[in-house]
Backbone bond lengths (Angstrom), bond angles and torsions (degrees), N, CA, C in turn:
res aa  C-N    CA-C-N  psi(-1)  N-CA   C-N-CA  omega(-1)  CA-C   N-CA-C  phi
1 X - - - 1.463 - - 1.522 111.23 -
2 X 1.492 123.29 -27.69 1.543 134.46 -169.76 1.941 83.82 -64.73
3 X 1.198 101.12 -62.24 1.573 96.94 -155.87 1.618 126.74 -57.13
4 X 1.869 94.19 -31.20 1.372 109.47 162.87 1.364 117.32 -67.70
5 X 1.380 124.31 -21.69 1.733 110.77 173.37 1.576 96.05 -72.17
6 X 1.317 113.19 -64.67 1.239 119.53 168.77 1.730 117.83 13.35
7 X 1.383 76.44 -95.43 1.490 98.61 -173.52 1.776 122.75 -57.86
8 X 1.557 99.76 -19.61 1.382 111.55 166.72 1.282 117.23 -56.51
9 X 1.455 106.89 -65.92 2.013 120.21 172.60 1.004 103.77 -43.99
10 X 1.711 122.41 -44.02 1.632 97.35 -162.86 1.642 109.52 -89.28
11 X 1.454 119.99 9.31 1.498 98.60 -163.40 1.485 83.23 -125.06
12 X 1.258 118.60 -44.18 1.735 113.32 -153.96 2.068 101.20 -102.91
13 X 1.376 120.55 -28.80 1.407 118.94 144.08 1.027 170.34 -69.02
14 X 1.471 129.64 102.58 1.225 103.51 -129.22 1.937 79.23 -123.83
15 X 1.283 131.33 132.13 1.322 143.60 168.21 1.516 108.97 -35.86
16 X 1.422 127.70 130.46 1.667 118.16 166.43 1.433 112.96 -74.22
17 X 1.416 109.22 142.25 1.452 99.16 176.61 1.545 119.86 -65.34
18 X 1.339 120.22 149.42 1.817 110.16 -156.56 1.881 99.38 -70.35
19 X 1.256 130.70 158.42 1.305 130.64 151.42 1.485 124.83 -146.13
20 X 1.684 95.37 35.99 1.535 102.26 170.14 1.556 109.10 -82.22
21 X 1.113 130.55 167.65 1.237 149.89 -169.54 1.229 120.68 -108.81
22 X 1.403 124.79 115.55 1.638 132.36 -158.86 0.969 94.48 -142.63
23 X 1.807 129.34 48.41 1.369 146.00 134.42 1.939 100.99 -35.34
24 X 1.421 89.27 121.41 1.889 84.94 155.40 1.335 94.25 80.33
25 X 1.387 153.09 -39.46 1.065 149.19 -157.29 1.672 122.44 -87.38
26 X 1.459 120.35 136.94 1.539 115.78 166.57 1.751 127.16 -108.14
27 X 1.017 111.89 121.74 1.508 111.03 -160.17 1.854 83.96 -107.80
28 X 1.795 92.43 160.94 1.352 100.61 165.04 1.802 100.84 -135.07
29 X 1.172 96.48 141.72 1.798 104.92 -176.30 1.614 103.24 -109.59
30 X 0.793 132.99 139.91 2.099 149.14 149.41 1.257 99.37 -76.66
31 X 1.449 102.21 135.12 1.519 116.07 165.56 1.335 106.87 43.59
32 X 1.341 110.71 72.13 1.758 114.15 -163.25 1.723 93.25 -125.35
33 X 1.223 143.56 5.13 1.404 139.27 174.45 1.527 116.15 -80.90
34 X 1.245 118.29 -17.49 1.598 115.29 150.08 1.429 121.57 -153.15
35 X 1.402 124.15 -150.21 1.542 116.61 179.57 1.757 111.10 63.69
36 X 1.501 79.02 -158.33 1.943 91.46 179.13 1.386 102.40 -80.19
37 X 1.215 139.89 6.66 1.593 128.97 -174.91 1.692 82.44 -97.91
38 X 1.613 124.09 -58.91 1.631 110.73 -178.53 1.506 121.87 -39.22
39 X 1.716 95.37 -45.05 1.775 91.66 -160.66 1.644 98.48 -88.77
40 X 1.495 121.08 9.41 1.473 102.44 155.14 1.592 127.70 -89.89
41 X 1.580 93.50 -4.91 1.592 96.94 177.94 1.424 107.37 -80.48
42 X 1.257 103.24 -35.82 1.395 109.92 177.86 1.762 109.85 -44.80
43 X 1.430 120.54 -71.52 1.561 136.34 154.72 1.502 98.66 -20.14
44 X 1.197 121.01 -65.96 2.043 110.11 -159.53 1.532 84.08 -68.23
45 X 1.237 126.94 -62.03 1.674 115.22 -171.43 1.746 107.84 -18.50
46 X 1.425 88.12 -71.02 1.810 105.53 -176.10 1.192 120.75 -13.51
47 X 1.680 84.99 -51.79 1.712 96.54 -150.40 1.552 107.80 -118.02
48 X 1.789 102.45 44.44 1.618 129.14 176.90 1.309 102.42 35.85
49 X 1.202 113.31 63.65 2.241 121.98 152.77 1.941 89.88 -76.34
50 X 1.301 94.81 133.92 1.971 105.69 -167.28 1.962 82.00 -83.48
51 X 1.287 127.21 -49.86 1.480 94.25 -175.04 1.671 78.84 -144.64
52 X 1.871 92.04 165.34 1.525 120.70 -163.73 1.639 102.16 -138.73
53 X 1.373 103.47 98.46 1.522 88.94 -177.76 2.143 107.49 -100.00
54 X 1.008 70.90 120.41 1.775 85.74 178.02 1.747 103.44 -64.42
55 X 1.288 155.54 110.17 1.532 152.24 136.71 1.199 110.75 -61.53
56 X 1.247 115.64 90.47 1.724 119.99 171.42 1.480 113.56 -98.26
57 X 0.915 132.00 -164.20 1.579 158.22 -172.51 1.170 113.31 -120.80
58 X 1.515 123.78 -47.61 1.487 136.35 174.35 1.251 95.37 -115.02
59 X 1.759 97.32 125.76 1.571 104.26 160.22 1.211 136.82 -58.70
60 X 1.698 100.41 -48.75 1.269 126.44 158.37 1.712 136.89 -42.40
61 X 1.215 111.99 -21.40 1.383 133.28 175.11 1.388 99.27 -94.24
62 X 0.979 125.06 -49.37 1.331 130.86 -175.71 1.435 114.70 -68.33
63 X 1.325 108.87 -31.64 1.701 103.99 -172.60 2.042 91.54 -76.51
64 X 1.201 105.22 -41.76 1.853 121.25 -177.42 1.772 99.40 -35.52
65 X 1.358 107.26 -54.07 1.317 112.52 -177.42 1.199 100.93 -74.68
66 X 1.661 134.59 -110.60 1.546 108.03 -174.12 0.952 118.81 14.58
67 X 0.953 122.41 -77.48 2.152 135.30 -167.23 1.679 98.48 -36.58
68 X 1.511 105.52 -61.75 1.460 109.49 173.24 1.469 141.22 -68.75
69 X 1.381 84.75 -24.03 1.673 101.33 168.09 1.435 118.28 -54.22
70 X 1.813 102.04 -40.76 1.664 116.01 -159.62 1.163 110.40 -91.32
71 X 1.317 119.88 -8.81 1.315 141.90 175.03 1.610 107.89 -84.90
72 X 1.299 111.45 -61.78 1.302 95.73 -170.81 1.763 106.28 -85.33
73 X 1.153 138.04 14.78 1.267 143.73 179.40 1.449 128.38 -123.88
74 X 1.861 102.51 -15.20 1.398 104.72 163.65 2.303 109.41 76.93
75 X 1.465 97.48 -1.61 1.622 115.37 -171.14 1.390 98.07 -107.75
76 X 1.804 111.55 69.70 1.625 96.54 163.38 1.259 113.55 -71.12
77 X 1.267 119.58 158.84 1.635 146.82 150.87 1.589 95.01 76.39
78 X 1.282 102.87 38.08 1.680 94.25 164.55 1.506 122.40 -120.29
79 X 1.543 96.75 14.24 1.698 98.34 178.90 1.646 82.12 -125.28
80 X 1.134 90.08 142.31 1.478 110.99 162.69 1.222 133.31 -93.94
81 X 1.631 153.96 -132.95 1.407 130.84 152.58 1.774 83.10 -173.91
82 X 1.401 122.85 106.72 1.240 117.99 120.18 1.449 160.10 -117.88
83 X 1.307 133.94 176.22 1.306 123.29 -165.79 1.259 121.01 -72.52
84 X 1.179 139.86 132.56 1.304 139.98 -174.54 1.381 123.68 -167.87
85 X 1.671 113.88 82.15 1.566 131.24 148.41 1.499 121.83 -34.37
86 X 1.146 117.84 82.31 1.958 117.88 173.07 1.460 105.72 -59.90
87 X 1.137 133.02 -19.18 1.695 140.73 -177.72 1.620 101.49 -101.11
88 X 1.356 125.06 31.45 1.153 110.39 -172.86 1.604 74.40 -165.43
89 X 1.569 113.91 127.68 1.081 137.52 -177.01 2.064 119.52 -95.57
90 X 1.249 103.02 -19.91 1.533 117.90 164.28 1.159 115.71 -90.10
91 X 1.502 125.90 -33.47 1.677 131.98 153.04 1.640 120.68 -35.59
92 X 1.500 88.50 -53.17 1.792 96.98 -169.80 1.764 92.33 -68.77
93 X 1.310 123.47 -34.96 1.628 116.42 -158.50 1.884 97.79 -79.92
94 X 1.116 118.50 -35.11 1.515 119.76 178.51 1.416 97.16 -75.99
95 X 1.784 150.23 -29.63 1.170 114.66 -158.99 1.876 93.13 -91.96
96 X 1.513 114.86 -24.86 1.222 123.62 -160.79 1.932 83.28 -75.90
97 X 0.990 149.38 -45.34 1.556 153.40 -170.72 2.063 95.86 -61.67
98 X 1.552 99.64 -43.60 1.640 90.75 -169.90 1.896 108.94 -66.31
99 X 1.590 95.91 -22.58 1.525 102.71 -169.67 1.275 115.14 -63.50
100 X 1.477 122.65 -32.83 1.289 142.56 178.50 1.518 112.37 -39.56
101 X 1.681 109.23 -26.59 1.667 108.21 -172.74 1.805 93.78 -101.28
102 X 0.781 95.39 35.76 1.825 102.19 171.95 1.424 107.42 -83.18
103 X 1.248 114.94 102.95 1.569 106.81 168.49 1.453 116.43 -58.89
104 X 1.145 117.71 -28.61 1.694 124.59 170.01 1.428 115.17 -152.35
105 X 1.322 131.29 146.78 1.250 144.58 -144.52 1.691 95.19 -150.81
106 X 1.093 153.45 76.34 1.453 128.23 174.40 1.900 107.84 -103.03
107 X 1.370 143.25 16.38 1.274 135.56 161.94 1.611 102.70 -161.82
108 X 1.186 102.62 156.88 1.530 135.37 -177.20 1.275 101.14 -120.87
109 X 1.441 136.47 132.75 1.235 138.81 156.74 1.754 105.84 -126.40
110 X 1.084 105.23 110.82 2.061 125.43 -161.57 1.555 98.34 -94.10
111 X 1.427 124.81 55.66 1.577 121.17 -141.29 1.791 83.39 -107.02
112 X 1.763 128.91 -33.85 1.353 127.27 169.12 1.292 103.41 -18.55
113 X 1.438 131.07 141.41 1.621 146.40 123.02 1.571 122.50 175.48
114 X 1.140 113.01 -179.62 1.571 121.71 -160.08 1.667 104.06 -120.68
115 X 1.778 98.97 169.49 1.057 111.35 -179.11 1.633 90.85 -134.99
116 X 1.233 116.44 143.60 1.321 108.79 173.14 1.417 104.84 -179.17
117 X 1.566 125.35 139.24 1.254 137.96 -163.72 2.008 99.37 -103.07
118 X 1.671 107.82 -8.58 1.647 93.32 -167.23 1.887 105.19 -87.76
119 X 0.777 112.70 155.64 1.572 101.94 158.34 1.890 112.30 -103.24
120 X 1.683 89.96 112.30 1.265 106.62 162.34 1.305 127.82 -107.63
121 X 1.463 135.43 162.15 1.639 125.35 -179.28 1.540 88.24 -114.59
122 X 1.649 124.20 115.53 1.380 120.26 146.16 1.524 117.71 -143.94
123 X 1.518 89.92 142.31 1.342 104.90 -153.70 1.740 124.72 85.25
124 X 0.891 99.69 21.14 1.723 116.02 173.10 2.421 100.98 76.87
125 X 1.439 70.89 10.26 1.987 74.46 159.12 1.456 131.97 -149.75
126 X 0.845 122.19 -167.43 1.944 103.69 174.86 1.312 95.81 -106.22
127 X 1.476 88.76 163.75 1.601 106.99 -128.44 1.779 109.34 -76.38
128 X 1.460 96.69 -14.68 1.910 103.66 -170.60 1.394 89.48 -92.52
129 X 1.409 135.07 -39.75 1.393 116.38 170.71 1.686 136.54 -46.83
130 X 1.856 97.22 -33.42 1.459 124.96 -161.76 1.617 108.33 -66.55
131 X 2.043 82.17 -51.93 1.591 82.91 -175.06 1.437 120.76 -101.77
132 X 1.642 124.59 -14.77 1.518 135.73 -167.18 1.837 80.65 -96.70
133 X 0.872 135.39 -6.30 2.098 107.35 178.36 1.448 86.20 -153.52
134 X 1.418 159.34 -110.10 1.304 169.75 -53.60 1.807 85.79 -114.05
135 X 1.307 110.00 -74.25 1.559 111.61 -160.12 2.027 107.58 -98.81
136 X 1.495 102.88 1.00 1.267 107.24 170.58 2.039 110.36 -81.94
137 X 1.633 102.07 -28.78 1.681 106.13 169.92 1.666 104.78 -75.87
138 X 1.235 92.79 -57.63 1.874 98.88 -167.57 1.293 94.36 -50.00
139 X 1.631 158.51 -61.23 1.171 113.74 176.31 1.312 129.55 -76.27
140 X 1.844 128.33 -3.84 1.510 105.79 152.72 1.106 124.80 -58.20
141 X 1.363 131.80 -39.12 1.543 123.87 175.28 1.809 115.13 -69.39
142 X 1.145 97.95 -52.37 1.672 91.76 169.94 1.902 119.05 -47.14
143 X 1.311 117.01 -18.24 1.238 89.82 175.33 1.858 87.51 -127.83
144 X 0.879 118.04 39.23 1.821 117.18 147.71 1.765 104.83 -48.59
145 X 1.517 117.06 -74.65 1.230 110.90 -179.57 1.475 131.24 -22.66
146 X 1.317 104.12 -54.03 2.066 119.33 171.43 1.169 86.26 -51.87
147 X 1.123 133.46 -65.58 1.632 141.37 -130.63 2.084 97.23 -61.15
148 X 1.470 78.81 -52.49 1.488 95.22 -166.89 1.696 108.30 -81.41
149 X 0.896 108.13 -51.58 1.915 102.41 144.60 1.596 122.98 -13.13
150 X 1.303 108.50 -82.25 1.289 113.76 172.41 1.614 124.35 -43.57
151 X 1.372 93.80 -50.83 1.954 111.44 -172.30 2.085 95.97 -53.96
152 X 1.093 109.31 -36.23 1.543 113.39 -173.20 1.364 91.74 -61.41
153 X 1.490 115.04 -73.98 1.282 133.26 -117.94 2.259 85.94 -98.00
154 X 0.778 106.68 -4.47 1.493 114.93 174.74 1.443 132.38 -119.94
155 X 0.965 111.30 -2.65 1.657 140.02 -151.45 1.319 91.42 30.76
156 X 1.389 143.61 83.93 1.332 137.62 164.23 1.376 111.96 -131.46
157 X 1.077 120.25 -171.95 1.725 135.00 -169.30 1.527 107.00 -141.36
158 X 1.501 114.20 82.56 1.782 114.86 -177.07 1.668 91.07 -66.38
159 X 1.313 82.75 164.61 1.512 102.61 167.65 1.330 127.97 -113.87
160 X 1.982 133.62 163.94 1.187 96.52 148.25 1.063 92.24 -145.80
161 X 1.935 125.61 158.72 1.282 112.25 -165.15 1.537 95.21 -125.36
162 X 0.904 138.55 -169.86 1.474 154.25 -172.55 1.532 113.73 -154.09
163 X 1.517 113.35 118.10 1.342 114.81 -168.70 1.644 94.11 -95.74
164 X 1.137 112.85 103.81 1.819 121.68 178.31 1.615 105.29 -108.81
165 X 1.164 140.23 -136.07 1.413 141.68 -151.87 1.314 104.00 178.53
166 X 1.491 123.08 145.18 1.196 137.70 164.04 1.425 118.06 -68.86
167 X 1.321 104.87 -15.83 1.617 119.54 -173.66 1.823 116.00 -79.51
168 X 1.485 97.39 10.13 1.571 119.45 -172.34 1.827 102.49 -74.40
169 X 0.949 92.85 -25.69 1.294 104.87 166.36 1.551 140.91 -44.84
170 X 1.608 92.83 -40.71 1.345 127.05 -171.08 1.766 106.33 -63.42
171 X 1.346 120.70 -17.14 1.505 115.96 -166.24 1.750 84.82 -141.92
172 X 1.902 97.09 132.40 1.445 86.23 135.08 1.681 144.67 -97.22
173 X 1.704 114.08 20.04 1.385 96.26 179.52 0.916 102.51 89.43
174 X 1.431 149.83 46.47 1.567 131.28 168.67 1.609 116.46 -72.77
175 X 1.324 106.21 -11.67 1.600 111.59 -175.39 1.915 110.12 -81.15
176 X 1.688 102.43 -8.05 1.472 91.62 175.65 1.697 102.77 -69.56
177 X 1.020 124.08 -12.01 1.395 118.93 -164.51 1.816 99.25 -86.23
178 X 1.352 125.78 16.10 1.481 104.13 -164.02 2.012 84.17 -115.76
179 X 1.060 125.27 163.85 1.541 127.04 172.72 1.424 140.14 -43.88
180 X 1.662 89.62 -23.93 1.649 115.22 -168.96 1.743 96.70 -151.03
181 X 1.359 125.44 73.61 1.981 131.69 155.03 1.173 98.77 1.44
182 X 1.388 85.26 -87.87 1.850 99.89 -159.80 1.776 112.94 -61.04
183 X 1.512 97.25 -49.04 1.605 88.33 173.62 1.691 115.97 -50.28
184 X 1.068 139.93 -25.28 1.339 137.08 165.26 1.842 122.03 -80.05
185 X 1.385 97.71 -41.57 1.514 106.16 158.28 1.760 117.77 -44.14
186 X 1.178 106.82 -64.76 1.451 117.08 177.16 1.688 118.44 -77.53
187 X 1.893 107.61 23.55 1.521 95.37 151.70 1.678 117.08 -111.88
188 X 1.341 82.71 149.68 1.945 81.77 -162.47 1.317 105.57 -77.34
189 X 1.333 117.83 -35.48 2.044 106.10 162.71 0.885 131.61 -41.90
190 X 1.937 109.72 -25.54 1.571 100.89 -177.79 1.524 120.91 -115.10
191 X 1.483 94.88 9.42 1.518 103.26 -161.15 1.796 118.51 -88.05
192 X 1.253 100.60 138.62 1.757 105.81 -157.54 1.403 95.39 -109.38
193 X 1.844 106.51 90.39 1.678 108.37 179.65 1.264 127.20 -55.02
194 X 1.248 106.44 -45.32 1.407 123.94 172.16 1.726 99.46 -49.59
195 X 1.036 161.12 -61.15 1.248 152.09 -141.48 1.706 83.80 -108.27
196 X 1.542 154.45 14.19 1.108 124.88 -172.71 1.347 102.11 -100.64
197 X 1.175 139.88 -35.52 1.643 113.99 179.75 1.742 118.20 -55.63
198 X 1.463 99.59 -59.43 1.839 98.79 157.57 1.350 118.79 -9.72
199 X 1.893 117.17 -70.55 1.095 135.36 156.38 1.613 113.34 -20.16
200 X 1.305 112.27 -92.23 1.371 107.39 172.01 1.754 139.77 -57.45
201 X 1.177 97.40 16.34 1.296 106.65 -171.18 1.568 94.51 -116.62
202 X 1.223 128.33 -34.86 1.413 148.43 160.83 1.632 115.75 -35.82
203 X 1.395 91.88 -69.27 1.589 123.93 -176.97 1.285 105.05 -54.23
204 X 1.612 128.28 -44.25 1.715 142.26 -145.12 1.913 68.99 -91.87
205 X 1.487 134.82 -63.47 1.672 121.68 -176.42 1.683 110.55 -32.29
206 X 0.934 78.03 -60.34 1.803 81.21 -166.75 0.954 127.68 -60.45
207 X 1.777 109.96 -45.90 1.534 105.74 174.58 1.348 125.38 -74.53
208 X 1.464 109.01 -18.80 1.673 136.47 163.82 1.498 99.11 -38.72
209 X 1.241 121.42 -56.41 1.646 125.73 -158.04 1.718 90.67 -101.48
210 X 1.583 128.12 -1.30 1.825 92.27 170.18 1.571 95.53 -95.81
211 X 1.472 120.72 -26.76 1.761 124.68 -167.04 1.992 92.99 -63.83
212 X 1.277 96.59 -30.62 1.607 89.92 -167.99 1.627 133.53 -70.59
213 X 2.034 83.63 -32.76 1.712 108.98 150.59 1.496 117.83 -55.94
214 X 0.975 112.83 -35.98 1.623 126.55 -170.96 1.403 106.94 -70.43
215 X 1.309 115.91 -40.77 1.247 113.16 -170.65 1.981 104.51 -91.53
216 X 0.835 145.95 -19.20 1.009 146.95 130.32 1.632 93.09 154.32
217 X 1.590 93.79 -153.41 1.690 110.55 165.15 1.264 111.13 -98.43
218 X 1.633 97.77 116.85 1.872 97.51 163.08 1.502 132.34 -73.40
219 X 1.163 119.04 36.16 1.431 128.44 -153.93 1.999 78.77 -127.03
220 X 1.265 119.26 3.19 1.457 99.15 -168.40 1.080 115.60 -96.89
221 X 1.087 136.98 109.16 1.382 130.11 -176.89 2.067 130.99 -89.81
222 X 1.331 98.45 24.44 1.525 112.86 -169.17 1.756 99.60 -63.93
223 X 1.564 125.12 138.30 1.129 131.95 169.59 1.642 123.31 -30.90
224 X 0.842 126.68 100.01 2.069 144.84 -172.64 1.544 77.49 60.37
225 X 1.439 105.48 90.58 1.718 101.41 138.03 1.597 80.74 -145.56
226 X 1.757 103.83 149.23 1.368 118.38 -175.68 1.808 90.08 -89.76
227 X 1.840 83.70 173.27 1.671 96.72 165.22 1.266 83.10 -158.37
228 X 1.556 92.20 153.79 1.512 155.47 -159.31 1.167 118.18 -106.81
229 X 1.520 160.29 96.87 1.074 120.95 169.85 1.865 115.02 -107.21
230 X 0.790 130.47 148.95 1.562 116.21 -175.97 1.454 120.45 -148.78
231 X 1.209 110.72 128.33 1.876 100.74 177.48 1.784 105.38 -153.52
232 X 1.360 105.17 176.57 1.545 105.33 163.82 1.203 120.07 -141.76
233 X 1.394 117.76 158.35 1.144 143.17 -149.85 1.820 121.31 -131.70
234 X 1.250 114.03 144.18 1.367 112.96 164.59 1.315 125.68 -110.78
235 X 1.372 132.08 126.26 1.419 117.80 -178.79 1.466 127.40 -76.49
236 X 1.349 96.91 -13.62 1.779 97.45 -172.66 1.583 87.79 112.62
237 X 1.292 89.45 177.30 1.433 124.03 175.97 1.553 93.19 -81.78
238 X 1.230 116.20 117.99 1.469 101.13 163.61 1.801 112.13 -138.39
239 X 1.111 131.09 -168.14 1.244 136.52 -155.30 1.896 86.86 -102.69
240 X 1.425 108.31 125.43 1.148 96.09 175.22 2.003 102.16 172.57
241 X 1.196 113.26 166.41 1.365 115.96 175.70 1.360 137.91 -82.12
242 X 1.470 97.11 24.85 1.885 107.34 179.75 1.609 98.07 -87.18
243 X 1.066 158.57 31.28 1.903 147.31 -179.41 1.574 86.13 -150.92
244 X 0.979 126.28 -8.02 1.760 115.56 -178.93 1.695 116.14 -41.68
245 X 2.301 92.08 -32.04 2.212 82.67 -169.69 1.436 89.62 -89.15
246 X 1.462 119.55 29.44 1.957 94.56 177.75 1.009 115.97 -69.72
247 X 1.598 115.69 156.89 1.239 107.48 157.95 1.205 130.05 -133.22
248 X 1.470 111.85 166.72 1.807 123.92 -160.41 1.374 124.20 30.19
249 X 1.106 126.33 -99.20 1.638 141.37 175.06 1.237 104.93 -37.75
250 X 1.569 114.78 -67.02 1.349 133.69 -175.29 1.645 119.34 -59.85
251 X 1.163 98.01 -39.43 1.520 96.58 168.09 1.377 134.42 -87.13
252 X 1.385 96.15 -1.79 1.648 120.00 -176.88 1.557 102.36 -82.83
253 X 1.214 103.70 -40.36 1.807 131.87 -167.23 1.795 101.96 -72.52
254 X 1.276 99.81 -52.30 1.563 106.92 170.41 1.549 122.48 -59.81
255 X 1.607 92.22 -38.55 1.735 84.76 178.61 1.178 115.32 -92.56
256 X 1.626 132.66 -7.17 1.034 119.80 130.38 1.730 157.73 -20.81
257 X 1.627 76.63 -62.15 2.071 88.60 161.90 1.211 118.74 -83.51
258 X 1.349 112.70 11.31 1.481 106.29 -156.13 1.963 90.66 -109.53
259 X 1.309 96.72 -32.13 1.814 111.69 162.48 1.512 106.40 -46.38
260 X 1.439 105.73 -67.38 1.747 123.31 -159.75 1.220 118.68 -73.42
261 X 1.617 125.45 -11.66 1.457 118.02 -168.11 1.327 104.14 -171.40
262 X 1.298 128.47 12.14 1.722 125.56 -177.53 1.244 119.72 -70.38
263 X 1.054 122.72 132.95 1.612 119.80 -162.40 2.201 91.40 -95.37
264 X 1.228 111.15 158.57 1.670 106.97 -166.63 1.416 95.40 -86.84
265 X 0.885 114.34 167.58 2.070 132.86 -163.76 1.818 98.01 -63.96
266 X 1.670 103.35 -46.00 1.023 111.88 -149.62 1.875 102.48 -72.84
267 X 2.014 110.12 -34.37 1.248 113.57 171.04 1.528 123.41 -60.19
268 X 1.642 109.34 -44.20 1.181 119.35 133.27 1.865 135.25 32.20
269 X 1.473 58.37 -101.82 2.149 103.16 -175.74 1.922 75.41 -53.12
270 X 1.335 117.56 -76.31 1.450 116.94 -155.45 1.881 109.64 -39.54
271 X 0.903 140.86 -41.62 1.484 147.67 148.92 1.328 115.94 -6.69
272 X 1.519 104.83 -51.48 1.398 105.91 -155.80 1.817 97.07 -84.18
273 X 1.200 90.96 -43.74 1.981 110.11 -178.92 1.968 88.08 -38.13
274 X 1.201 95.28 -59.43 1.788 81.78 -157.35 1.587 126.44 -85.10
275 X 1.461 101.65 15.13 1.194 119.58 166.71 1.193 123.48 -89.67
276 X 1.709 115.79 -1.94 1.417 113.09 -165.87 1.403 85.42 -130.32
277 X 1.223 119.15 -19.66 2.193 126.34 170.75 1.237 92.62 -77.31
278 X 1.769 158.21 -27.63 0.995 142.44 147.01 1.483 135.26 -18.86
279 X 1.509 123.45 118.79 1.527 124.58 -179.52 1.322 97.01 -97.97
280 X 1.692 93.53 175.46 1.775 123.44 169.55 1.066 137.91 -10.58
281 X 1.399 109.08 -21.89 1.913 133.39 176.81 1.988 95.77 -93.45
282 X 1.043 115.36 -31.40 1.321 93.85 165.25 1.292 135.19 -85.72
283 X 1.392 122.39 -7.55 1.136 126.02 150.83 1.655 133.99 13.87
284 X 0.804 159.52 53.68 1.464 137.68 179.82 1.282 108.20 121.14
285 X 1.346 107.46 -10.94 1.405 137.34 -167.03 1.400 134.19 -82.65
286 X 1.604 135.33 130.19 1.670 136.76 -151.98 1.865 90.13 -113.80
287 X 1.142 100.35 97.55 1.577 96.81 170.65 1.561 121.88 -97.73
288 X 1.376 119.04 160.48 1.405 111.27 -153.91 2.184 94.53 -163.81
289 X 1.131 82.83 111.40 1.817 101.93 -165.83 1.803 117.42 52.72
290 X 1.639 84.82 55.62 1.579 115.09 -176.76 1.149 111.54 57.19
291 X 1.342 145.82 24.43 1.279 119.72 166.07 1.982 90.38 -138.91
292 X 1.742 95.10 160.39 1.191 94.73 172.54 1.507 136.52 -57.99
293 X 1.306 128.35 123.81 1.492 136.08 -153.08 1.666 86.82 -138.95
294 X 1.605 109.84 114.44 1.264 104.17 159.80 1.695 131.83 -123.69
């Protein structure tokens, strides 16, 4: 039945283009220098977001985009560019520390992560754990504070969304059953690459919905209490550079589906837009061809 929804979204659904209004507003995107994280900046441009801060890895790539952004959108000096290593755990704590001088903050888009069949250890874990769940939360919680800053000081409700996959499906997790997840996740004798992005795309659901408990109900309106709003989302299969390290079979297999049902970067990009134009009912919430699907 997974594959038949599947295949529904990708052939007979097609995403609306976003036309909410992100007048006044500052969003921050992950891994926003190409793919669906670019062509959603492109969308907030559109639809007047006052600044867009891109968190890249390369500055230099990042300034390349801007350049193109402002070009094809006519919105100079409204993207910004900072540095930001997701595989590097002092990266995430300096970009989440620079955010702090945010006079306003109202969305997070956590769209950074990898695909990869090798087992590497970085950051004292392997590497799809490090950067798709471990240092993709640690900076949602590290910049809760801004978040909740703003929500006071604006009467607003930031958001943050998490770009996860429908393909979460694909594993059930047998390693929650061992004493220590991750300590079994992160042994390389036992670790099943092929099933680990699934894994982390799995993991980013769940922990998505306990941080979201944590942060309370945004429906509360008691005198200085902030709100939060937070959920995740899948974009589809779309055209883009996450399967590039596959290999052989697997990448043969990818570019296969990627022929038969790939949704384009740019429809994509639209996914992310309406995950962060999402209110209070998304909450806690796994959305799936923009609206909540549970």
């Amino acid at each position: 039945m997974a594959t038949l929804s599947f295949l529904h979204s990708q052939w007979f659904v097609e995403p609306p283009v976003p036309t909410h209004d992100f007048s006044g507003q500052t969003v921050i995107v992950t891994g926003a220098n190409r793919g669906i994280g670019y062509e959603a900046i492109r969308h907030l441009l559109r639809l007047n977001a006052a600044t867009v801060i891109l968190a890249v890895r390369s500055v230099s790539r990042g300034n390349e985009a801007a350049a193109a952004l402002h070009s094809a959108t006519g919105r100079s000096g409204a993207v910004k560019i900072y540095e930001l290593d997701m595989g590097n755990q002092e990266s995430v704590k300096k970009f989440a520390a620079q955010m702090e001088d945010l006079d306003r903050l109202d969305a997070v888009l956590l769209n950074a992560g990898i695909y990869t069949q090798d087992f590497e250890f970085v950051d004292g874990h392997e590497s799809t754990l490090t950067i798709n769940v471990i240092n993709t939360f640690l900076l949602a919680m590290l910049l809760v504070p801004t978040l909740r800053k703003s929500s006071q000081s604006w009467n607003i409700a930031p958001r943050i969304s998490i770009v996860a996959s429908d393909r979460h499906v694909m594993t059930n997790l047998p390693e929650w059953k061992a004493e220590n997840t991750f300590q079994l996740l992160n042994d390389e004798k036992k670790a099943k690459m092929n099933d680990r992005y699934y894994v982390s795309k799995l993991l980013q659901i769940l922990l998505g919905r306990e941080l979201a408990k944590r942060l309370g109900d945004p429906r509360r309106r008691s005198a200085g209490a902030s709100r939060i709003i937070l959920n995740s989302f899948t974009p589809g299969y779309c055209f883009s550079g996450l399967t590039e390290k596959a290999h052989s079979v697997t990448a043969f297999g990818f570019w296969l589906l990627k022929k038969a049902t790939a949704r384009s970067t740019e429809v994509g990009g639209r996914t992310l837009v309406a995950a962060i134009a999402k209110g209070e009912e998304s909450h806690g919430k796994y959305l799936n061809d923009c609206e909540v699907d549970e």
